[in-house]
C-alpha positions as CSV (number, residue, x, y, z in Angstrom):
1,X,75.0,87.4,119.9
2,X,77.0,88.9,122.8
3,X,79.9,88.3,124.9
4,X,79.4,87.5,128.3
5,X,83.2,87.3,129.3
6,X,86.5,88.4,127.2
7,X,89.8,87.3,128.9
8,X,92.8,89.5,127.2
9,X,96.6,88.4,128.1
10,X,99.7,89.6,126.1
11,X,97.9,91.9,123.0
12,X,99.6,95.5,122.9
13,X,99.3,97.3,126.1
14,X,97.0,94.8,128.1
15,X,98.5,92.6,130.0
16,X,96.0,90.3,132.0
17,X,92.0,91.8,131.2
18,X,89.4,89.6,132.7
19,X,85.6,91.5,132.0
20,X,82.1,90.3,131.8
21,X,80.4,92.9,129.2
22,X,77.5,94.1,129.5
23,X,75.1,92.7,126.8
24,X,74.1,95.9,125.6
25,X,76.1,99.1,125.8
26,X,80.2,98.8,127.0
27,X,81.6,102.8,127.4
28,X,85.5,102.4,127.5
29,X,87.1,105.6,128.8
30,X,90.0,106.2,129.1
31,X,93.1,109.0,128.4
32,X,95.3,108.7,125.1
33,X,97.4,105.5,125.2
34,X,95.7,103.9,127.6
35,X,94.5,100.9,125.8
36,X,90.8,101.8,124.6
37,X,92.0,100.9,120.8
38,X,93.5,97.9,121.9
39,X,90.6,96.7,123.7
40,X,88.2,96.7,120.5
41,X,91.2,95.5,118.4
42,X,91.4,92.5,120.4
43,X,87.6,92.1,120.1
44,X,87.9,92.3,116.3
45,X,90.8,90.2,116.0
46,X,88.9,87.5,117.9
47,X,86.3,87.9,115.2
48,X,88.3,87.9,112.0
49,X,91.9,86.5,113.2
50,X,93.5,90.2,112.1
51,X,93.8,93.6,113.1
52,X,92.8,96.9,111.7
53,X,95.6,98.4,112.6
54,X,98.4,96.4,111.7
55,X,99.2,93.4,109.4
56,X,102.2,92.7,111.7
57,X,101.7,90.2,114.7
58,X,104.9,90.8,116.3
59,X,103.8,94.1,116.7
60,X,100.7,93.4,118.4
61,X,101.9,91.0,120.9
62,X,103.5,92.5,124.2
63,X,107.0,93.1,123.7
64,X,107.7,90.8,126.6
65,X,105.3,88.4,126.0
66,X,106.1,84.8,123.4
67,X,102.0,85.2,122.1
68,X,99.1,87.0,122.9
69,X,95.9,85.0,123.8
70,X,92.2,86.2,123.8
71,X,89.6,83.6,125.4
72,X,85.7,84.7,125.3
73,X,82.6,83.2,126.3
74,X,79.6,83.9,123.7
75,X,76.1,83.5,124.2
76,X,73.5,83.3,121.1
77,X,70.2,81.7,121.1
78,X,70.3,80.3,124.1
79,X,73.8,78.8,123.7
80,X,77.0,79.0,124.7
81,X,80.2,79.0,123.1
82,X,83.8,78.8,124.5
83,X,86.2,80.6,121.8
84,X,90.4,81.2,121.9
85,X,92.6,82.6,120.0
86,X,96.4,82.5,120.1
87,X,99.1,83.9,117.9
88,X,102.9,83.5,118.2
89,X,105.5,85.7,117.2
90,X,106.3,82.6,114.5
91,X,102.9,83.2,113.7
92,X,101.6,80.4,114.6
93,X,97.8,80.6,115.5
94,X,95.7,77.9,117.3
95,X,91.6,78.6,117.4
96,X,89.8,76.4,119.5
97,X,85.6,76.3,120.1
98,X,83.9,74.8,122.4
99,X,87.6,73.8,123.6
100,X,88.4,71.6,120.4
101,X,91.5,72.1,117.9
102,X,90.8,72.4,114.5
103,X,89.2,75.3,113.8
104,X,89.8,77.7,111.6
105,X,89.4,81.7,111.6
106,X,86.9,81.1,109.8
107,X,84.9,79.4,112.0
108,X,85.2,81.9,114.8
109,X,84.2,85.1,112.0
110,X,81.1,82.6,111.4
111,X,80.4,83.4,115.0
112,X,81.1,86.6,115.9
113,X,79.6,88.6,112.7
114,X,80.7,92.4,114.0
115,X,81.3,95.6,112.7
116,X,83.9,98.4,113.4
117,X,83.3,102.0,113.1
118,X,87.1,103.6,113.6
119,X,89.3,106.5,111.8
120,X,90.6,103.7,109.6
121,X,87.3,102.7,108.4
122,X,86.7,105.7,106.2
123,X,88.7,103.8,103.8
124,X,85.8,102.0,102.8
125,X,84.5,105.4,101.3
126,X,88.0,107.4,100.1
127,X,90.3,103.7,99.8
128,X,90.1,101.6,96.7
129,X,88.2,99.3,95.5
130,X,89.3,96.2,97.9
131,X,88.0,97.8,101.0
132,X,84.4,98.2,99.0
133,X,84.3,94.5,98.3
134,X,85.4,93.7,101.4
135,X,82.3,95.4,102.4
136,X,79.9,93.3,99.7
137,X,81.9,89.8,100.6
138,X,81.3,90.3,104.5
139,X,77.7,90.4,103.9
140,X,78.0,87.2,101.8
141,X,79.9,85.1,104.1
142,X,77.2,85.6,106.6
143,X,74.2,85.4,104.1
144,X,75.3,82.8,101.4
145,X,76.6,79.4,102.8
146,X,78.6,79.0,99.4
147,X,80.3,82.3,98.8
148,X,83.2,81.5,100.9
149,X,84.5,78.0,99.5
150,X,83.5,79.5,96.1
151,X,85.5,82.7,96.8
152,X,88.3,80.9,97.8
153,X,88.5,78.6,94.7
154,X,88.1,81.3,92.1
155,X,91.0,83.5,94.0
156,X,93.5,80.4,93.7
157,X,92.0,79.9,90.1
158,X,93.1,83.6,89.3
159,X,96.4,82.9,90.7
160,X,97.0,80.0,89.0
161,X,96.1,81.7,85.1
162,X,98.2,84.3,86.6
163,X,101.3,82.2,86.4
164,X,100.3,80.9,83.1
165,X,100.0,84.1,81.6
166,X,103.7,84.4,82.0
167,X,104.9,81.1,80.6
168,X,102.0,81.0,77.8
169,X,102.4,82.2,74.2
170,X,99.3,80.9,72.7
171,X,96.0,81.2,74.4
172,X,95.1,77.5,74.7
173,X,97.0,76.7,77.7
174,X,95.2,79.0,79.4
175,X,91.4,78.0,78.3
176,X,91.9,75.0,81.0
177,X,92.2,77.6,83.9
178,X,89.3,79.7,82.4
179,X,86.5,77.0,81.5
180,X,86.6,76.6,85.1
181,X,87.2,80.0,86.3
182,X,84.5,81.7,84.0
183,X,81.5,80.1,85.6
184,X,82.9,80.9,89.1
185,X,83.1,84.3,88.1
186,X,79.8,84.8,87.1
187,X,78.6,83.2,90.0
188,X,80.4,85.5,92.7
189,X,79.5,88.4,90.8
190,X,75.5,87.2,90.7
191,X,76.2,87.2,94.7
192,X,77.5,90.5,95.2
193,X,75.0,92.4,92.8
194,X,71.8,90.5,94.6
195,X,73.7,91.2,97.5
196,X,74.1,94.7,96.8
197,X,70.6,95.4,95.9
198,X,69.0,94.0,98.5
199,X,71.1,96.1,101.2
200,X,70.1,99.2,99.0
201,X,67.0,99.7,101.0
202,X,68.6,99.7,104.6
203,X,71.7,102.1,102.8
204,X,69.2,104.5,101.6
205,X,67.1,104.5,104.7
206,X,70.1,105.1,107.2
207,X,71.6,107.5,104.8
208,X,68.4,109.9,105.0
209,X,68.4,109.7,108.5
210,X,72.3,110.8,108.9
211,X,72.8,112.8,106.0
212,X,69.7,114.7,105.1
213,X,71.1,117.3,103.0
214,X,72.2,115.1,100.5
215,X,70.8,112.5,97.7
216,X,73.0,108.8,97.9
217,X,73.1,107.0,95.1
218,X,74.7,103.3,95.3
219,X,75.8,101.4,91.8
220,X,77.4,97.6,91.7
221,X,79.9,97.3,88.9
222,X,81.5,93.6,88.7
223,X,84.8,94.3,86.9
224,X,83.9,93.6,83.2
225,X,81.7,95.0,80.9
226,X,77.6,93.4,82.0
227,X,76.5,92.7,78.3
228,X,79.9,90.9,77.6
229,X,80.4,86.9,78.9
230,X,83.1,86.2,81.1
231,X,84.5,83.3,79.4
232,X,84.5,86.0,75.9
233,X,86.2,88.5,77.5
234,X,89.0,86.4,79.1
235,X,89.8,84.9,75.6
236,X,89.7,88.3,73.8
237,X,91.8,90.1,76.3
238,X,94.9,86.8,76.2
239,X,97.0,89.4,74.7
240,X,96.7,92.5,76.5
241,X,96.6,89.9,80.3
242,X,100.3,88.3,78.9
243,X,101.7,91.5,78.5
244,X,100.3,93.1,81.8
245,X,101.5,89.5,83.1
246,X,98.7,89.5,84.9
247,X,94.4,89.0,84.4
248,X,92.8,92.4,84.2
249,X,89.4,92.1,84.1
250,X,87.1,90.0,86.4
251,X,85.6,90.1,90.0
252,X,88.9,91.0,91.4
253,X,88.4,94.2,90.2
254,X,84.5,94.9,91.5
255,X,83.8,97.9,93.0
256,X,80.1,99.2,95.2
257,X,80.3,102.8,94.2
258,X,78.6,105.5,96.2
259,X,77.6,109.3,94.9
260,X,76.3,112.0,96.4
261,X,74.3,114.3,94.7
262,X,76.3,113.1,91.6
263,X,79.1,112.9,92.6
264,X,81.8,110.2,94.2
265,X,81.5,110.9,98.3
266,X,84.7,111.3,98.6
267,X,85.3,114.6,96.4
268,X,82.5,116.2,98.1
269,X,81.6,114.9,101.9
270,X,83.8,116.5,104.7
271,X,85.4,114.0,106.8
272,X,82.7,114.5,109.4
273,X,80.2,113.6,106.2
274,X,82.3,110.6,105.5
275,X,82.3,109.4,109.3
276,X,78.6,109.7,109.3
277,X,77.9,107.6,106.0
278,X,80.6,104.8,107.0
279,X,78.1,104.7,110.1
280,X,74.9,104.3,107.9
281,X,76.7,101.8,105.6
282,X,77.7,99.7,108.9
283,X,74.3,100.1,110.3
284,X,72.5,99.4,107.5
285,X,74.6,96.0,106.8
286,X,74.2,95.0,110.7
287,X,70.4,95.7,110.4
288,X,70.2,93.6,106.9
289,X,72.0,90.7,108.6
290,X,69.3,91.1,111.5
291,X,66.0,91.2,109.6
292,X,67.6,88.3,107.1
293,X,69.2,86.0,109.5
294,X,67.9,86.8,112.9
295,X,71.3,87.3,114.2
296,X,72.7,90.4,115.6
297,X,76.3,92.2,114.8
298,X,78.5,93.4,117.6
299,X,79.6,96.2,116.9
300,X,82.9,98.2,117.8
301,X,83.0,102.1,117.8
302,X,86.4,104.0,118.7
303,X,86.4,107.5,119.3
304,X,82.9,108.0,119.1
305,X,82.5,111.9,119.6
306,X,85.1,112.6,116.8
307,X,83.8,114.7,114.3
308,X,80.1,114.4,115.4
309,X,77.9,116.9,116.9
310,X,76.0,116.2,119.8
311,X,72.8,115.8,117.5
312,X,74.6,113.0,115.1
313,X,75.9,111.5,118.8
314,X,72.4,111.1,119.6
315,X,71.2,110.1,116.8
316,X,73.6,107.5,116.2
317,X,73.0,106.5,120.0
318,X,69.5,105.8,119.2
319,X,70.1,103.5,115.8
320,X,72.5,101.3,117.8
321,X,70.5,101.2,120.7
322,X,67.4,100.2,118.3
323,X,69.8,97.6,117.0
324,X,69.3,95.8,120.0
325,X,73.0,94.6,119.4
326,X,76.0,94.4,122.2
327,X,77.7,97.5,121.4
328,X,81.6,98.6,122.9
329,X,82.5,102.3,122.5
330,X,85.4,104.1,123.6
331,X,86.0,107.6,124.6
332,X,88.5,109.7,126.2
333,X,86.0,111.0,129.1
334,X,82.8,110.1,130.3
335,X,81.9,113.9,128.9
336,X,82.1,112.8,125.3
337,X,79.3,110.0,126.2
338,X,76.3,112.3,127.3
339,X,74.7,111.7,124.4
340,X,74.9,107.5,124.4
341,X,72.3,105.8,126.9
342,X,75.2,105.2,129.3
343,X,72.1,104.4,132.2
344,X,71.8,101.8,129.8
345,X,74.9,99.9,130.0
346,X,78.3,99.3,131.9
347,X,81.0,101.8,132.1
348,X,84.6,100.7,132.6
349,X,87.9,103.1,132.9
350,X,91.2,101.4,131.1
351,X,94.6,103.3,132.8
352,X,97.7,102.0,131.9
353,X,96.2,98.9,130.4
354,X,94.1,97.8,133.3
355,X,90.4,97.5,133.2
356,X,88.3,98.7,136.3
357,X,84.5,98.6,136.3
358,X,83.6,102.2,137.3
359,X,79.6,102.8,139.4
């Protein structure tokens, strides 16, 4: 999968960007403020219909502008797929493919399976919980045609007992919601563990290669107790859920925990550390999706040289490049970059939000 053309009018700081990538490496250089983040947000928020930066669309779109709009041209086994995006300051959003209405985000995240590797991302390692399943239900939405639709039911499921928790006094009432939410549960957290184990290979492998020094060790924990039955648990816990107001236990609360040497990462990686295993963990998930599905990720890195030394750089040049995936990358100056292939793909210069192809 790769975009061959990526049309960018009204998002942040870029007013009118009209680029063909290159189908392999895109370096993005460009001084502080000069749009390189915005670039790859715009990218991501093609693919997944948000930001990482900002939950706010009014913030996103131009502060003269009524809506941003992001148009792309995608090519994947040798087809070829319109896509556009629009959001309004009402926040409104229209998605068309293939230039029909209709669609949902959905529909274009089913396309354009990518992964970004940015300062907020360490949150998958040092945030909670909800970033780490995050992690687990990406996979699944590319790899199980089910998970989403099933995912979606048991969340409005959850909400719904959530509500009756509050205007319940016996447990009754509530053993409607949970003969139907119990089996759902158990099925989503089958999903994730198989899930889960079967990217354990690819996370080991990419973590020996990046971190060396230390032993990873990756654990799946689904919420509630493994020997107990969903179904049990929700009916012994009635009590102690009605006076939280709220359902405790349950794939809500899943967590994919990593240690190193023993430890949870994030009391005992450096931030550098913690860059370099959120680059194994996106690898490795990219690579999985490759040898399982035969499609490739696209993947988004900003601020590459930050926090790496040159022999990381390199290293983490050669993975992506083995990747064989469409890769954008930005950097402050063409400097920080000796260590990518840059002979290898296309370089462009953003200044003042305007993109210029540079020889």
């Amino acid at each position: 999968m790769a975009l061959s053309r990526l049309i960018i009018n009204g998002f942040r700081n870029l007013q009118a960007v009209d680029f063909e990538p290159n189908p392999g490496f895109n370096f993005i250089v460009g001084n502080n403020g000069s749009g390189k983040t915005s670039l790859l947000e715009a990218v991501y928020y093609l693919g997944h219909g948000r930001s990482f930066k900002s939950a706010v669309s009014q913030r996103i779109i131009h502060y003269e502008q009524p809506h941003f709009t992001l148009h792309a041209r995608m090519n994947e086994q040798q087809h070829e797929w319109a896509l556009g995006l629009q959001k309004t300051r009402q926040g409104d959003t229209t998605v068309k493919i293939n230039g029909e209405d209709g669609n949902k985000i959905a529909d274009l995240a089913q396309l354009l399976p990518m992964q970004i590797i940015s300062p907020e991302g360490l949150s998958l390692l040092n945030g909670g919980p909800a970033f780490r399943r995050a992690f687990l239900d990406w996979g699944l939405f590319h790899h199980q045609t089910e998970f989403y639709a099933c995912w979606a039911r048991l969340r409005r499921l959850l909400k719904q007992r959530n509500a009756a928790l509050q205007q319940s006094s016996q447990y009754a009432p509530l053993k409607i919601w949970d003969d139907e939410l119990s089996p759902l549960a158990q099925q989503v957290s089958d999903w994730r563990r198989q899930y889960a184990e079967a990217l354990r290979p690819n996370i080991e492998k990419s973590c020996r290669l990046f971190l060396p020094e230390l032993e990873i060790q990756v654990s799946f924990h689904q919420g509630w107790d493994k020997d107990l039955a969903y179904a049990e648990l929700l009916a012994q816990n009635f009590e102690r859920d009605k006076n939280i107001g709220y359902t405790v236990s349950g794939p809500q609360k899943a967590d994919f925990r990593f240690k190193a040497n023993g430890l949870p990462v994030d009391d005992v990686l450096s931030r550098g550390q913690l860059k370099l295993m959120m680059c194994a963990l996106r690898l490795a998930q990219g690579e999985h999706l490759t040898e399982t599905k035969q499609r490739h990720c696209l993947f988004l890195l900003d601020d590459f040289a930050s926090e790496l030394d040159q022999h990381k750089q390199s290293l983490l040049a050669e993975r992506l490049q083995h990747s064989a995936s469409q890769v954008f990358i930005t950097a402050i100056s063409q400097d920080q970059l000796k260590q990518m292939p840059v002979a290898k793909g296309s370089l462009f210069e953003l200044q003042q939000g305007e993109l210029a192809r540079l020889p």
